[in-house]
Structure formats: C-alpha cells, structure tokens
C-alpha positions as CSV (number, residue, x, y, z in Angstrom):
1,X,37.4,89.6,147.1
2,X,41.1,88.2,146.4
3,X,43.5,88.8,148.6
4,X,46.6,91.4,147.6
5,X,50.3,91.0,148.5
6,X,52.9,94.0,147.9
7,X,56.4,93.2,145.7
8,X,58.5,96.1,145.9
9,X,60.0,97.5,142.9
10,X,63.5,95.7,143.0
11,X,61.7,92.3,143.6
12,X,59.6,93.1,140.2
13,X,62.7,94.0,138.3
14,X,64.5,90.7,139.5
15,X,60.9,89.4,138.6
16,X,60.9,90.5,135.4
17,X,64.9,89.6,134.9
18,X,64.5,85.8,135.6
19,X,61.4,85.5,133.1
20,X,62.4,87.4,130.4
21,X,59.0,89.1,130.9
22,X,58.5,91.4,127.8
23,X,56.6,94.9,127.4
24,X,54.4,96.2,129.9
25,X,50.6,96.0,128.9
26,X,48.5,98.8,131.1
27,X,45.1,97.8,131.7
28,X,43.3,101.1,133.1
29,X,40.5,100.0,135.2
30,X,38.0,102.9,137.1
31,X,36.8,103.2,140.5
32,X,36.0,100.2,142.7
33,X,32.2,99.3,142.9
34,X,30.4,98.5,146.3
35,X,29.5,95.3,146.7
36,X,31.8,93.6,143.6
37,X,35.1,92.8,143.2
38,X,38.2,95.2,142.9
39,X,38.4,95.1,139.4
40,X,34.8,94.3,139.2
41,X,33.3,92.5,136.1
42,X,36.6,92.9,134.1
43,X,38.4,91.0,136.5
44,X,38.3,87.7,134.8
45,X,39.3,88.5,131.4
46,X,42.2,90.8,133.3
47,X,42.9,87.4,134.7
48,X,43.0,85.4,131.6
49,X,45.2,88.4,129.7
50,X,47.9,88.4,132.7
51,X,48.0,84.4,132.2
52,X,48.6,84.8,128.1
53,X,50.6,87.8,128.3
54,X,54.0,86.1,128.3
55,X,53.9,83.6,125.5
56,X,52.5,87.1,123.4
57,X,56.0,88.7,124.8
58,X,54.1,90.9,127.1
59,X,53.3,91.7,130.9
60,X,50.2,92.8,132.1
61,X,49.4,95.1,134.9
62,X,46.3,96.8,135.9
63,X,46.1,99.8,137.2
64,X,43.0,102.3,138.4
65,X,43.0,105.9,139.5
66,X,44.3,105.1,143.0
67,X,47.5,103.8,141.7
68,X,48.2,107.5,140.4
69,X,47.0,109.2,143.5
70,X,47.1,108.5,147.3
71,X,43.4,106.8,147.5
72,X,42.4,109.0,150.1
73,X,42.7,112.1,147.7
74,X,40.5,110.5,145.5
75,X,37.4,110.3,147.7
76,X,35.8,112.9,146.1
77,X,36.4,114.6,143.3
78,X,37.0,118.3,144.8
79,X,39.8,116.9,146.2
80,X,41.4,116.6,142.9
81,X,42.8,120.5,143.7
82,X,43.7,122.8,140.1
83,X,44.5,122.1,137.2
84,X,46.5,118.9,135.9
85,X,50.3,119.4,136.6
86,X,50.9,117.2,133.0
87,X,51.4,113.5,132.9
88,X,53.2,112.2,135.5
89,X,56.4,110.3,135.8
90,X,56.5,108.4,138.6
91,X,56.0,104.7,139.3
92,X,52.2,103.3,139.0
93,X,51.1,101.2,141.8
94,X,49.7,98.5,139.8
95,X,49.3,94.6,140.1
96,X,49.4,91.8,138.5
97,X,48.1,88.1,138.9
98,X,50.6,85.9,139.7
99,X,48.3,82.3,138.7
100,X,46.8,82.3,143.0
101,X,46.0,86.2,143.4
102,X,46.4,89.9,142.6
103,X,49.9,91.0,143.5
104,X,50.8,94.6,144.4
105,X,53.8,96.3,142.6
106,X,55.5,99.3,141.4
107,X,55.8,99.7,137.9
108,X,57.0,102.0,135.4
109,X,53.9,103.8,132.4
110,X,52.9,100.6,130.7
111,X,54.6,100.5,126.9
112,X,50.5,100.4,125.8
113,X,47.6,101.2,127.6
114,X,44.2,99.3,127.4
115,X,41.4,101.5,128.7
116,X,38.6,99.4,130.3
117,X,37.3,102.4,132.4
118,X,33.7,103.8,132.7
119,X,32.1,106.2,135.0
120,X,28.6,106.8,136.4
121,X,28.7,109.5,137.9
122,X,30.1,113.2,137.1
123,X,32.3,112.5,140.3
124,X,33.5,109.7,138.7
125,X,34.0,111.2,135.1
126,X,36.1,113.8,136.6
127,X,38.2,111.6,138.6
128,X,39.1,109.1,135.3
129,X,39.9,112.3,133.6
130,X,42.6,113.5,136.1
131,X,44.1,110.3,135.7
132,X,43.9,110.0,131.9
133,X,45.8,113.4,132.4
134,X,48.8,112.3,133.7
135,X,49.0,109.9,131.0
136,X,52.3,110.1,128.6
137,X,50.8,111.8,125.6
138,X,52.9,109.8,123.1
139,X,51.1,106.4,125.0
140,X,49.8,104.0,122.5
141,X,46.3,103.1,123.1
142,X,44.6,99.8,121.7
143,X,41.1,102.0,120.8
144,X,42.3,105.5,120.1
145,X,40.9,108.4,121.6
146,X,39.5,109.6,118.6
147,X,37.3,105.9,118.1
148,X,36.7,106.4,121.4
149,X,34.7,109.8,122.1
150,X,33.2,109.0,118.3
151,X,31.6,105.8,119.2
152,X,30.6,107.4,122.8
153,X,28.5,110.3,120.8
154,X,25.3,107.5,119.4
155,X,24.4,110.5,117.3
156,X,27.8,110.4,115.6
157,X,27.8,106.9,115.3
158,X,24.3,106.7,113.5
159,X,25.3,109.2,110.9
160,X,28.3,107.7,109.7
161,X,26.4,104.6,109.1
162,X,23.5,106.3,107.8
163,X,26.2,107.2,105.0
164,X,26.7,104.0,104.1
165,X,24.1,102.2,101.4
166,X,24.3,98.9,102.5
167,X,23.8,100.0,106.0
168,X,20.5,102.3,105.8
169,X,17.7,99.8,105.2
170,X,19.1,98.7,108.9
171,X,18.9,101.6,110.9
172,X,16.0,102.5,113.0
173,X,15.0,106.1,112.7
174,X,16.5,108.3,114.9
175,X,16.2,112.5,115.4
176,X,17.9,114.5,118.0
177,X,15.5,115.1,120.6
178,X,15.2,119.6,120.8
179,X,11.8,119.2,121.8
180,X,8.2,117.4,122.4
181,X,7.8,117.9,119.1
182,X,10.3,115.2,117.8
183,X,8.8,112.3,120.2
184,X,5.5,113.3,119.3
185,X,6.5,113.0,115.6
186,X,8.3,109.5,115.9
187,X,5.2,108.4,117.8
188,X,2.9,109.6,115.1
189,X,5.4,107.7,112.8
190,X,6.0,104.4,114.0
191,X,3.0,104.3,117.3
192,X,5.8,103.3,119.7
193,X,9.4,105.1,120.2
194,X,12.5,104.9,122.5
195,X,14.4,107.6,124.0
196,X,18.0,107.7,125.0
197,X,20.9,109.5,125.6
198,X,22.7,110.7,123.1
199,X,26.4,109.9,125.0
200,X,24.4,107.5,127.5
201,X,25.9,103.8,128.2
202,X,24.9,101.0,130.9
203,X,20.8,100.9,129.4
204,X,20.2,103.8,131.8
205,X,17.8,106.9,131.4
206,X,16.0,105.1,128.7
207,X,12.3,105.5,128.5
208,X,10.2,103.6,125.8
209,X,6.3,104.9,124.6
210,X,3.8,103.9,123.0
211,X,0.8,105.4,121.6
212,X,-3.0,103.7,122.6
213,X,-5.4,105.8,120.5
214,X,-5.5,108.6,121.5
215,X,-3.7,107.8,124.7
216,X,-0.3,107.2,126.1
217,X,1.9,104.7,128.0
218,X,5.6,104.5,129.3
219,X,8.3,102.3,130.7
220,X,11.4,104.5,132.7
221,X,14.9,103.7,133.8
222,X,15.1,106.1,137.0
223,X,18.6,105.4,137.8
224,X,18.2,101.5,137.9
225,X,14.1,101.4,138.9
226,X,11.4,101.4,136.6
227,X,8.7,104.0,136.0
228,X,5.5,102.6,134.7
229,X,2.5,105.0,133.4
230,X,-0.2,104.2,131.1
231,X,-4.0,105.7,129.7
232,X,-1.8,109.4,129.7
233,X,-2.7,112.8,127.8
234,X,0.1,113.7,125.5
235,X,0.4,117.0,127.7
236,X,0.7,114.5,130.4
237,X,2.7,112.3,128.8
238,X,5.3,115.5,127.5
239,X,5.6,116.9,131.5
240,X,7.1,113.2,132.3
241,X,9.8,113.6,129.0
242,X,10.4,116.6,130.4
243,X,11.5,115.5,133.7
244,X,12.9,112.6,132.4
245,X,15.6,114.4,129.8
246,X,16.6,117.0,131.9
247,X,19.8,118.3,132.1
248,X,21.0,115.8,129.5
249,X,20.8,115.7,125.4
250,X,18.5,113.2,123.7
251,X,18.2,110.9,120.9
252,X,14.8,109.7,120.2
253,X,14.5,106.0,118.0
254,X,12.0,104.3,116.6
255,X,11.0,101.4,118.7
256,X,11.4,98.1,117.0
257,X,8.7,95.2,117.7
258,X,11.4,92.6,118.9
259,X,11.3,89.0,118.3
260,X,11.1,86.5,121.0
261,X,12.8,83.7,122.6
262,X,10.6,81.8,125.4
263,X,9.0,85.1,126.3
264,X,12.4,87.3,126.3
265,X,13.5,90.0,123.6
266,X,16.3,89.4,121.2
267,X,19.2,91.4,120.7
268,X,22.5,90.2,119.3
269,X,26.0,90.9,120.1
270,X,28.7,91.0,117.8
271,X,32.3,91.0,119.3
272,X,35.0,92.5,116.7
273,X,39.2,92.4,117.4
274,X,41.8,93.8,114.7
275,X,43.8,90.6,113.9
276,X,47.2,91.5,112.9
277,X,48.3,89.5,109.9
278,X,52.4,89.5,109.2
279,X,51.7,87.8,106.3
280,X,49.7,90.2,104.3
281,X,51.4,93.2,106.1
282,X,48.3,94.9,107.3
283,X,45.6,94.5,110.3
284,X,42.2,93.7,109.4
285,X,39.2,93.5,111.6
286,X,37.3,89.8,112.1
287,X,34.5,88.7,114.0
288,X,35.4,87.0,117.0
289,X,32.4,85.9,118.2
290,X,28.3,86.5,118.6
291,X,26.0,86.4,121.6
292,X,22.4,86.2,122.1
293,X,21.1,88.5,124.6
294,X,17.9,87.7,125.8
295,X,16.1,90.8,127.8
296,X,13.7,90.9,130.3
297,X,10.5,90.2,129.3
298,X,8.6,92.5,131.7
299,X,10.6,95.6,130.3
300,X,10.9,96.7,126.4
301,X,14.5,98.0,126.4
302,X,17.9,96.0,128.4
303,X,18.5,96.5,131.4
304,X,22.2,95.4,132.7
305,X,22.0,92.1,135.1
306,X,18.3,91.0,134.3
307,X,19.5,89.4,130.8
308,X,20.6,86.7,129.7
309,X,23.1,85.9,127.4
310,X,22.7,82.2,124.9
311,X,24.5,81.0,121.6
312,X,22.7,82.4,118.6
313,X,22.8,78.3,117.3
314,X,20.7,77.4,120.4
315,X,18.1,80.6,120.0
316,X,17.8,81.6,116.3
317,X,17.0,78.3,115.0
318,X,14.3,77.7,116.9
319,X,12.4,81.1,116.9
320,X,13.2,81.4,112.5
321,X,13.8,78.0,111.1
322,X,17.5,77.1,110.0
323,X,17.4,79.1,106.8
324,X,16.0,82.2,107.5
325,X,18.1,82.3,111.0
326,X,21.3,81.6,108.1
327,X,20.4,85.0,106.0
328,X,20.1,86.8,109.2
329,X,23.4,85.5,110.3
330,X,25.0,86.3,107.0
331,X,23.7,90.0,107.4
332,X,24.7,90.5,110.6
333,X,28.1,89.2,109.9
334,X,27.9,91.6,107.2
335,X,27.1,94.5,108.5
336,X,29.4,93.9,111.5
337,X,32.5,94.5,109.5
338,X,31.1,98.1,108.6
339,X,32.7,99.1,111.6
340,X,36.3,99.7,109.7
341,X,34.5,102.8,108.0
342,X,34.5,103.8,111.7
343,X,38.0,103.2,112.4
344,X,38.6,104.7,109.0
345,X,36.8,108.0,109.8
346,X,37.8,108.6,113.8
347,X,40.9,106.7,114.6
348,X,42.3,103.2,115.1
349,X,41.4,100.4,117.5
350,X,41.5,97.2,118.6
351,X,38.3,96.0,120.1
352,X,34.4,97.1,118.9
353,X,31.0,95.4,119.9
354,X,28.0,95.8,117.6
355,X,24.8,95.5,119.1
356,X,21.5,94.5,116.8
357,X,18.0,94.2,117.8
358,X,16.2,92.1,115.8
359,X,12.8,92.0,114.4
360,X,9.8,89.4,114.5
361,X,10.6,89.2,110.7
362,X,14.0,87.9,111.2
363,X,15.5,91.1,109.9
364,X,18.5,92.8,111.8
365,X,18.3,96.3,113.0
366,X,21.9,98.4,113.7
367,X,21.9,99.4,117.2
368,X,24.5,101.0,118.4
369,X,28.5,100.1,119.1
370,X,30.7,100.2,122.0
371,X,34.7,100.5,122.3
372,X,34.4,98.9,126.3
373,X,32.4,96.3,125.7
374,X,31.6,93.1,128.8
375,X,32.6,90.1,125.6
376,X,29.8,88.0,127.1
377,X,31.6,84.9,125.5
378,X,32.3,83.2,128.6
379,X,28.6,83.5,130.0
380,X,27.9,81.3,127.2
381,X,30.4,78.7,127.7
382,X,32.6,79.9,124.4
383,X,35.8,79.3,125.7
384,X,37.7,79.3,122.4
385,X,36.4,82.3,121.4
386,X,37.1,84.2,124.6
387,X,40.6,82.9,124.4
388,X,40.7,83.9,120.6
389,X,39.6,87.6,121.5
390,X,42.1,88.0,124.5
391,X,45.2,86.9,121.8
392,X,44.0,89.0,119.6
393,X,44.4,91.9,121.9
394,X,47.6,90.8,122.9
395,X,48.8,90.4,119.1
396,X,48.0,94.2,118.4
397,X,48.9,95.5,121.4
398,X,52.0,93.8,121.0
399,X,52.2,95.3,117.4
400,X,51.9,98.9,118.8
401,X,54.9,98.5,120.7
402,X,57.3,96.9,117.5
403,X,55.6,99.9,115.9
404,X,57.1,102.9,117.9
C-alpha cells in the first residue's frame, strides 16, 4: 500500500497558488477492500488522471466516504444515525498524488465529480448513499445520474436497444424472470440459458443451464464459488433457481454458444469517452479502444480475476480469418456508437463500456453496458489508448466546469 502524508489546508492553497493549479476534479472512490490497495483497482488510472490533470487546467483529488465522515462512524452502516442533514459544506479530506505517493489534504466540493464507486454489499450501498447525500445538488457529474441508474437496470438497458432496428438481430433473448416458467421456456427455446440479475454487476449470482434430454445441468456463482449439478429433474432443477434468485429480481437470457480462443470464451469490450470537439461546437461519442476478454474455460459465464484480457488483432484473426474478423469488427464498432440513443433517452455522460459476446459464427451479440467500467487497456499493453481515454475525461470534465 503507498504510504500517505497530510498537507494542511493553507499549505494546499499556497500549493495551488504557486502552480496555477486549475479546477478541482472529485474522483469519488467507495469503501477500501481487504487485501488490495486503498483505492483498489482504480488506483492506477487515479494516478495517471492526477499526473494529466494540470496541462487539461485541472486538479484532481480523490476522495471516498471516510473523507465525509470520521471513519470510525462508518464501520457499519447503523451508525450512519437518521436521516441525511443535506449536502454538506465542509472541507473533504481528500488526496492527491504528488508524482512519489498519495498526499492527504483538505479540500473544498470538487468543481465536478467523477463517480468510480460500487458496492457489494447492502452495508456498503447504504454507506455510498449517505455520502452521495451530502453532495452539492447543483455538482456536475461526468455520467449523470439519470445514465447512471438507467444503464444499472440490464432490463432497461435491453429495451431501449431492443427499440432500435439495427440493434435487434444482436440481442440475445431476454424475459424478466416471475417465475419457473420463464427459464423453463428459454430452455425449451434455445436448450441452454443464463440467468442474472436484473441490477446485478461484478459476474456475481449468475447461474447458466442447460438442457440434456430430458435432463438438467447447472453452473452457479455463490458469492465468488461455483455450484456444479448435472443429470437433474426439472423439479429438481427449479428448487435450486429458487434458492438461487431469492430475495433478488431476475433476468433470464438466452445462452450464446461462444467462440473460442486456445480453449477460453470470447467476449469483447468496447471502451466509449464523449470527445469534446470546439471546432464543430458539440460533443460526440468515439471509440477509444477494444479489448478481448478471454474467460475461463472451465466456467460458461465471466468470472472477475480468472480472465484474461488480449488485443482483438492478436485473437480474432486467428480464430475467423482476417476478413470475417474485419466485418465483425466493423459491426461491433457499429453497434457501439448506439450508446448515444442511451445518453439521448436517460441523461448525459462521459464514459460507457459495451460488452459483446461473440458467437462461433463470428457474429456479435449485445451484452450489456456499464457507466464504471475497469478500461482494461493497460492489461493489454495499449498505452496510447489508455492515455487517449484519461484526456478525454479530462476534456469534458473540464468542459462541465466552462459550462456553468
């Protein structure tokens, strides 16, 4: 873990003085996670934004429940006593990397806030949304809260697509999950299904089956294990989805028969960032960068930390041919920019990653999209592209503040 050092809040301001530092960039980060760093996975690119903040006319903080509450009051979530007293105006323990570590500081509500925050556990949800609570209401946001909670509902998400002509012959079938019944008809359907949950992120809770006959088999995600059971009854089969759903809502999916790269599934990342153009006088959205992601092969659905993650020139070529892995490109690319009917339905944003499984035919299926995605880009080695995504944050976020 890096070491911290504390500046007090004059030291900052004569900080800020001497460099000519601009507007304060607020990168939100949730709880700290056993066994990683403090900020975790997003520590790097929180590293590589504080380093290209000031040539973007910015300074970037990061900040995380804690800084907004005494951290002992923060242990657990009954703590968090009544209701919300409003956003808050006092200084936000944040810090900042100075090039050697994480430096401690007092700072005042960042000019535009970057949420990178997720939570999983109820505990944890509650605690995040205390702190969102005390945000100014007026604070711009680089992914809206609107994009946000509409991208978070898969359900949603699907059905605006599903909207869209050029999008349908790309979506897997998908049914709200109210009962047996609808697994039982997406297995009769398509032999093999997946179920998830409907505002579920992180691969977990997913349970994949298939149909043998007249038999049964399924693959699990118990909260990071796997539960195997094969040769079932359906009224076997429906006592374990029972379980296994509880206490949550559903989405059940048609199960795609994945290609495969030296025995692993494919699925495809696509990372989009609104570039802000001066020139033509609006934003637009542009593709930033792909990534192959290459799943376990003992397991039919991703699980987090057991992938891994290639360039789509040193996978897609070899499993399709140069051509064929060209058209799938181009429709991938294609379908990719759909996501400005999102923004243009829900709310602006910044940063959106489009996730596609694709099939042993070469043919791309539409997954699912996320507004806090892990970029992936520097796992495989695309430095320029990792770079190009982080300015492009800056730009807009740099744009929201000339806005106000």
């Amino acid at each position: 873990m890096s070491s911290f050092t504390t500046l007090s809040a004059a030291e900052l301001r004569e900080l800020r003085r001497m460099t000519g530092l601009g507007p304060y960039l607020g990168i939100f980060y949730g709880l700290p996670q056993p066994g990683l760093p403090r900020f975790g996975h997003g520590g790097d690119l929180f590293r590589l934004l504080t380093r290209l903040s000031p040539g973007r006319g910015l300074f970037t903080f990061v900040f995380t429940p804690e800084s907004l509450r005494p951290p002992e009051a923060l242990c657990k979530a009954d703590r968090l006593a009544g209701p919300s007293t409003g956003p808050s105006t006092a200084p936000v323990a944040g810090w900042f990397h100075d090039g050697r570590e994480w430096t401690r500081a007092l700072f005042p509500w960042p000019d535009v806030l970057y949420d990178r925050s997720i939570a999983d556990t109820e505990e944890e949800n509650r605690i995040l949304a205390w702190a969102r609570s005390q945000f100014p209401p007026d604070l711009p946001v680089l992914n809206s809260w609107p994009l946000v909670l509409a991208v978070e509902d898969k359900w949603l998400t699907n059905s605006i697509f599903a909207s869209l002509a050029e999008a349908q012959p790309f979506l897997p079938a998908m049914s709200l999950c109210r009962s047996m019944a609808d697994i039982r008809d997406m297995l009769d359907r398509f032999g093999a299904a997946v179920l998830k949950e409907r505002y579920g992120h992180k691969a977990r809770r997913v349970a994949f089956i298939r149909r043998e006959d007249d038999r049964f088999a399924s693959v699990r995600d118990t909260g990071g294990r796997q539960e195997r059971a094969a040769g079932l009854a359906w009224p076997d089969l429906a006592k374990i989805l029972q379980t296994h759903i509880a206490g949550g809502e559903f989405l059940v999916q048609q199960a795609i028969d994945r290609a495969r790269f030296q025995g692993r599934h494919i699925e495809l990342r696509v990372v989009m960032h609104k570039a802000v153009d001066r020139g033509l006088g609006r934003d637009q959205w542009l593709r930033t960068g792909m990534v192959c992601r290459l799943t376990d092969p003992d397991l039919p659905f991703l699980a987090l930390g057991r992938e891994l993650d290639e360039r789509p020139s040193r996978v897609l070529p070899r499993v399709f041919g140069t051509a064929r892995a060209e058209a799938l490109l181009d429709q991938v690319r294609s379908l990719a920019r759909l996501v400005k009917v999102l923004e243009d339905r829900t709310g602006p944003g910044a940063e959106l990653a489009v996730d596609f499984m694709i099939d042993s035919e070469a043919r791309p299926w539409l997954l699912e999209v996320n507004t806090r995605p892990a970029m992936l880009l520097k796992a495989t080695e695309s430095e320029k592209l990792r770079r190009r995504g982080a300015v492009r944050l800056l730009e807009y976020a740099r744009s929201l503040v000339e806005r106000r």
